[in-house]
C-alpha positions in Angstrom: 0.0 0.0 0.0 1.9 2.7 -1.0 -0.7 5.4 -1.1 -2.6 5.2 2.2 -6.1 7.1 1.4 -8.1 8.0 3.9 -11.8 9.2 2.0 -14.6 8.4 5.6 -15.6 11.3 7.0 -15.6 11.7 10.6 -12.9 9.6 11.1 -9.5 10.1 13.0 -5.9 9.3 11.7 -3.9 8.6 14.4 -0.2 6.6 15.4 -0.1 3.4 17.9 3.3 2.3 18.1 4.2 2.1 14.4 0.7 1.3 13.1 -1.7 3.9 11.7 -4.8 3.8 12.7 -8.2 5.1 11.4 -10.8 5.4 14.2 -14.3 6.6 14.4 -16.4 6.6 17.7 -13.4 5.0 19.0 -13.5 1.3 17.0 -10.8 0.8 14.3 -11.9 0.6 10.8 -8.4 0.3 9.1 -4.9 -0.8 10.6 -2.0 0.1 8.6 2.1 -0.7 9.3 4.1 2.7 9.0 7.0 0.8 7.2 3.9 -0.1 4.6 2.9 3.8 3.9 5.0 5.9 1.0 2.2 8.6 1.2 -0.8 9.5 3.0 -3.9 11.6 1.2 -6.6 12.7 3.7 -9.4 13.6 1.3 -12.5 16.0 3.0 -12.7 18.2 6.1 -14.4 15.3 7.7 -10.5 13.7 8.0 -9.0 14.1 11.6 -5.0 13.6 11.8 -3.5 13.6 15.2 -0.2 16.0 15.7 1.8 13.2 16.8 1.3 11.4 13.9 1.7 14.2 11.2 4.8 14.8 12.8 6.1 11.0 12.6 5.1 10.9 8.9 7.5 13.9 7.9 10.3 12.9 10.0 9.9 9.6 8.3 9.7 11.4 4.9 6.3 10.3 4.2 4.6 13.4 2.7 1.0 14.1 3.5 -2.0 15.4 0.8 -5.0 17.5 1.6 -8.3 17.2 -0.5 -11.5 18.0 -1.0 -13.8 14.7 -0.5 -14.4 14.2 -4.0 -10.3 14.3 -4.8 -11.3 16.8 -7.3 -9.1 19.9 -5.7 -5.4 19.6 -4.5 -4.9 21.6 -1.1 -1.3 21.2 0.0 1.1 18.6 0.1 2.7 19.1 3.5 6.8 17.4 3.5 9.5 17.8 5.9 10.6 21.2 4.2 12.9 22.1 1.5 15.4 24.4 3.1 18.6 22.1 1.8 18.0 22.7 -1.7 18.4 26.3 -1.6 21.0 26.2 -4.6 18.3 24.0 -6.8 15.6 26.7 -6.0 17.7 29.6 -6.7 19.1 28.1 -9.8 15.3 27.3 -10.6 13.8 31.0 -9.9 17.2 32.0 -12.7 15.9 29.5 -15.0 12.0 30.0 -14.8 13.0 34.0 -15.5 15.2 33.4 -18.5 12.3 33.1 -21.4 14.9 30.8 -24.2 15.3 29.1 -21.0 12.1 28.6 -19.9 10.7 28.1 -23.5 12.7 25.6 -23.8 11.8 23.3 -21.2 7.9 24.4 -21.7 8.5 23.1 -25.8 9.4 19.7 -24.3 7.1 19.2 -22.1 4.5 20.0 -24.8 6.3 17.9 -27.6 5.6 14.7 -25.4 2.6 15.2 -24.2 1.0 15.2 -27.7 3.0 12.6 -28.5 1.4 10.3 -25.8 -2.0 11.5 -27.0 -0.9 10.6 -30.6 0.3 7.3 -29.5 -2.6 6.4 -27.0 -5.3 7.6 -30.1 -3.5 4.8 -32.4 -4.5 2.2 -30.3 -7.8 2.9 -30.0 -9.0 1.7 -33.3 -11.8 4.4 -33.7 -12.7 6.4 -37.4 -12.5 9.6 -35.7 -8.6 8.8 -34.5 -7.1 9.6 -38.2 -8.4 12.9 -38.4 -7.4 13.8 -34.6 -3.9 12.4 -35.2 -3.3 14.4 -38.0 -4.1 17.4 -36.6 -1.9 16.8 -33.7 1.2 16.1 -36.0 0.4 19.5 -37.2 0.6 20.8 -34.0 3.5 18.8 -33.2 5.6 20.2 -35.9 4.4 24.1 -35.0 5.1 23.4 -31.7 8.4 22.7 -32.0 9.0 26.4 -33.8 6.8 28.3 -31.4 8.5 31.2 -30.6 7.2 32.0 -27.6 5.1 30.1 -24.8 2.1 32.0 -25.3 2.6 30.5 -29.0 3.1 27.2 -27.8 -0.5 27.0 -25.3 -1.9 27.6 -28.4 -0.8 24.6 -30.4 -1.3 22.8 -27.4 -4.7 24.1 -27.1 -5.2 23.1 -31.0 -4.1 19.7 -30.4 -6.2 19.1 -27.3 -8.9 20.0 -29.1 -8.2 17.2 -31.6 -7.6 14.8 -29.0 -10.9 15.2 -27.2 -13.3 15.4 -30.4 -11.8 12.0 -30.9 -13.4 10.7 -27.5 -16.5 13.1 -28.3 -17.2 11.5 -31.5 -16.3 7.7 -30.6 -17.5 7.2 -26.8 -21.0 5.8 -26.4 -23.5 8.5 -26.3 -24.6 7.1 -23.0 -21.7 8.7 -21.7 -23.1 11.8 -22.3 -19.4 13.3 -23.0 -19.1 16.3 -24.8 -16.2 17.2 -24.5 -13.7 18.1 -22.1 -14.6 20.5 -19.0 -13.8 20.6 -15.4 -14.6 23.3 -12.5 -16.9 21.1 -12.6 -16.7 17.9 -14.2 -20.4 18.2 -15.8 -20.8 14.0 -17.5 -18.9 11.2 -16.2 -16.4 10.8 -18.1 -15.3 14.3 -17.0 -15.5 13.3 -13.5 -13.4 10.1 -13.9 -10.7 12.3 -15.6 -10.8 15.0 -13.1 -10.4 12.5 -10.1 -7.6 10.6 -12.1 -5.7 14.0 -13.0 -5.7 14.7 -8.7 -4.7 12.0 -8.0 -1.8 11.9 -10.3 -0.8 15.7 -9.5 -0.7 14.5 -5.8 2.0 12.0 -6.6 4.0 14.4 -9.1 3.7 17.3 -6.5 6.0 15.2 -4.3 8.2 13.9 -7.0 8.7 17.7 -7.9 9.1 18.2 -3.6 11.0 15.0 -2.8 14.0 16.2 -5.7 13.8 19.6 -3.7 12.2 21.7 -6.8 9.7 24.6 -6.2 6.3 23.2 -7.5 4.8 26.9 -8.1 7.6 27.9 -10.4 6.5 26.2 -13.8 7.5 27.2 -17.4 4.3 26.3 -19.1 1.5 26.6 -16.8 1.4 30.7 -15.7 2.7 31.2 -12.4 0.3 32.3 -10.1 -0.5 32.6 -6.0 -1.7 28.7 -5.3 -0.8 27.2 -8.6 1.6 24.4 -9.0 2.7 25.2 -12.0 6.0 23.0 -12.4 3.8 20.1 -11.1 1.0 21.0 -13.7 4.0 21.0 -16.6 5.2 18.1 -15.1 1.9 16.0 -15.0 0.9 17.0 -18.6 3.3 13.9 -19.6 1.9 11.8 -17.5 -2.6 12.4 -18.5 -2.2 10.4 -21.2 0.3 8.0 -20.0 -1.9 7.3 -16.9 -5.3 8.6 -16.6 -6.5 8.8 -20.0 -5.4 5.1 -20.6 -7.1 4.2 -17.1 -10.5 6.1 -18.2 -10.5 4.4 -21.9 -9.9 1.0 -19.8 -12.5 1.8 -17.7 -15.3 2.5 -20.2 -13.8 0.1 -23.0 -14.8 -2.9 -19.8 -17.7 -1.2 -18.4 -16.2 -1.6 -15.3 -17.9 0.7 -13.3 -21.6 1.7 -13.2 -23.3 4.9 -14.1 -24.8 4.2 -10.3 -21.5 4.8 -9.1 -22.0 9.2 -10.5 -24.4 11.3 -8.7 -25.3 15.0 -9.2 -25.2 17.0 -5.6 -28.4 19.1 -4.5 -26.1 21.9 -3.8 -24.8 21.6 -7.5 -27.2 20.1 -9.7 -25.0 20.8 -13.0 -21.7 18.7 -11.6 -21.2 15.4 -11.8 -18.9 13.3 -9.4 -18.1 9.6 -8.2 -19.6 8.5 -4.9 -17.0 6.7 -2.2 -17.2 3.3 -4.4 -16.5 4.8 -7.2 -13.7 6.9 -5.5 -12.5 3.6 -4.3 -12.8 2.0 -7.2 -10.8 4.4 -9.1 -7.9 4.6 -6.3 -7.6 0.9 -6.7 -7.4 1.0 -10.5 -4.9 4.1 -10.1 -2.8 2.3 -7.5 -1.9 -1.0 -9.6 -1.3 1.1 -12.7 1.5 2.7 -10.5 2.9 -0.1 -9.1 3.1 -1.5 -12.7 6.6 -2.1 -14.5 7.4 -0.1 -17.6 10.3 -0.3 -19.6 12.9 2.5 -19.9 14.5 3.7 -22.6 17.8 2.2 -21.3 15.7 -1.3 -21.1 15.5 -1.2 -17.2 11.9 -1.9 -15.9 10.5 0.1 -12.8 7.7 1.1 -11.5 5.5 3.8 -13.3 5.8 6.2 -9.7 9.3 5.8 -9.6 9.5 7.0 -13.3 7.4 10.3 -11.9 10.2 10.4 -9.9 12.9 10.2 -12.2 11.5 12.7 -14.7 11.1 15.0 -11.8 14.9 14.6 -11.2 15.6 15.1 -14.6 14.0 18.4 -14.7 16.5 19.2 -11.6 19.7 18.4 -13.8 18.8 20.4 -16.7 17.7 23.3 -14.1 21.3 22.6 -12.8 23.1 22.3 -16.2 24.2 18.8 -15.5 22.2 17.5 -18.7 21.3 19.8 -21.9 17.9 19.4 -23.0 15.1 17.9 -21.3 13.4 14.3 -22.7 9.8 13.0 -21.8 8.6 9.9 -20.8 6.5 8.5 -23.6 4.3 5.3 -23.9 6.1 2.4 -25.4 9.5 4.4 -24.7 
């Protein structure tokens, strides 16, 4: 269990010798070894954690993610602090404010994450793929001359578009989706993505932490007071890689049940998973991370770890150690 999540409400988190323990009205509902736990997420304001315990996770390393209870909205990602990497940050803050730099990086980042949609698109065998992957390529190749980021959101933008009226015109109209949308998700298929796209920001917010990078000082996303924008540029690798191919997967098997979506009083135009489908989706999240991909250099890991190491190979070009910044792509 490398991702402990903790989604009850009313519930306390706390330590007994070195076992975590989830509580309500005193009786145990989960009992967890701390030697077990990479990562705790406490998801809702319903989700007590004790001081003592908090305090044992950090010194142990094991960072700690705040939610909302339908994992649709990132809080903080509390860590043991990042004072030692004051060289890294500085370095980062010169690099982030050098626009060739910065461009740079952001173009790369880009370049691969249409390549992944690209890639994931060929496999799905729909008519409406063909059209989408063309106009990607075209976006590919004017991406890679954009002379500016403001330039290169746009052929992102473009090829997103693509991408998406490929699922628009191919998934079952039951789905009901029309394309993609968020704040908030208003079809299923929106909601699953939404969920997925948290949960994966959680883990790349502490690969971008653990390497002792700044995750608010992005190149791609705009850098504003809240946003994570080196974890957003970071992540944008990893949607199709992850949580697209988990959603396709998902709907491809008709593994979960449109019972599993409901529409809250207080916001009758959203759409979001109940705790089963929550669950269900943690679980299918969780054993694609623990998964084994291959590398380029043939060695098979882990598909965390490899959030991991492209977060520490942001931190060597940021350092100058390597010169250009490479993606992780599927089938790389």
């Amino acid at each position: 269990m490398p991702t402990l999540y903790i989604q009850e409400q009313g519930v306390m988190v706390r330590k007994r010798d070195n076992q975590v323990l989830v509580t309500r009205d005193g009786q145990t509902l989960h009992d967890v070894p701390l030697a077990k736990i990479d990562q705790v997420v406490l998801m809702g304001r319903g989700v007590q954690i004790s001081t003592a315990l908090l305090i044992d996770l950090l010194e142990r390393g094991i960072p700690v993610t705040l939610t909302n209870q339908h994992g649709s909205r990132h809080y903080a990602t509390l860590t043991a602090g990042p004072s030692r990497f004051g060289d890294l940050r500085t370095g980062q803050m010169q690099y982030v404010n050098t626009p060739s730099r910065a461009l740079e990086l952001a173009r790369a980042i880009v370049i691969v994450k249409l390549t992944n949609q690209r890639r994931l698109l060929a496999t799905t065998g729909w008519p409406a793929a063909a059209s989408a992957m063309q106009q990607i390529d075209a976006a590919l190749t004017a991406a890679s001359q954009a002379q500016n980021v403001d330039i290169l959101r746009g052929h992102e933008g473009a090829a997103a578009a693509a991408y998406f009226g490929a699922w628009r015109a191919s998934l079952p109209p039951a789905w009901g989706f029309g394309g993609r949308a968020f704040y908030p998700p208003p079809d299923p298929i929106n909601a699953m993505l939404s969920f997925g796209y948290t949960l994966a920001l959680h883990d790349v917010i502490t690969a971008v932490q653990i390497t002792g990078l700044d995750p608010y000082l992005g190149t791609f996303h705009v850098i504003e007071t809240g946003r994570p924008s080196l974890a957003l540029d970071l992540l944008e690798e990893f949607r199709p890689v992850i949580v697209d191919r988990m959603v396709l997967d998902i709907v491809r098997t008709n593994a979960i049940g449109r019972e599993r979506f409901h529409r809250p009083q207080e916001r009758p135009e959203a759409v979001y998973l109940d705790a089963e489908g929550r669950a269900f989706l943690v679980q299918r999240y969780e054993t694609l991370l623990q998964t084994k991909v291959r590398l380029p250099g043939g060695e098979q890991t882990p598909m965390r770890r490899v959030i991991l190491l492209q977060a520490q190979a942001i931190a060597r070009v940021l350092r100058g150690e390597q010169e250009r910044y490479t993606g992780f792509s599927l089938n790389s």
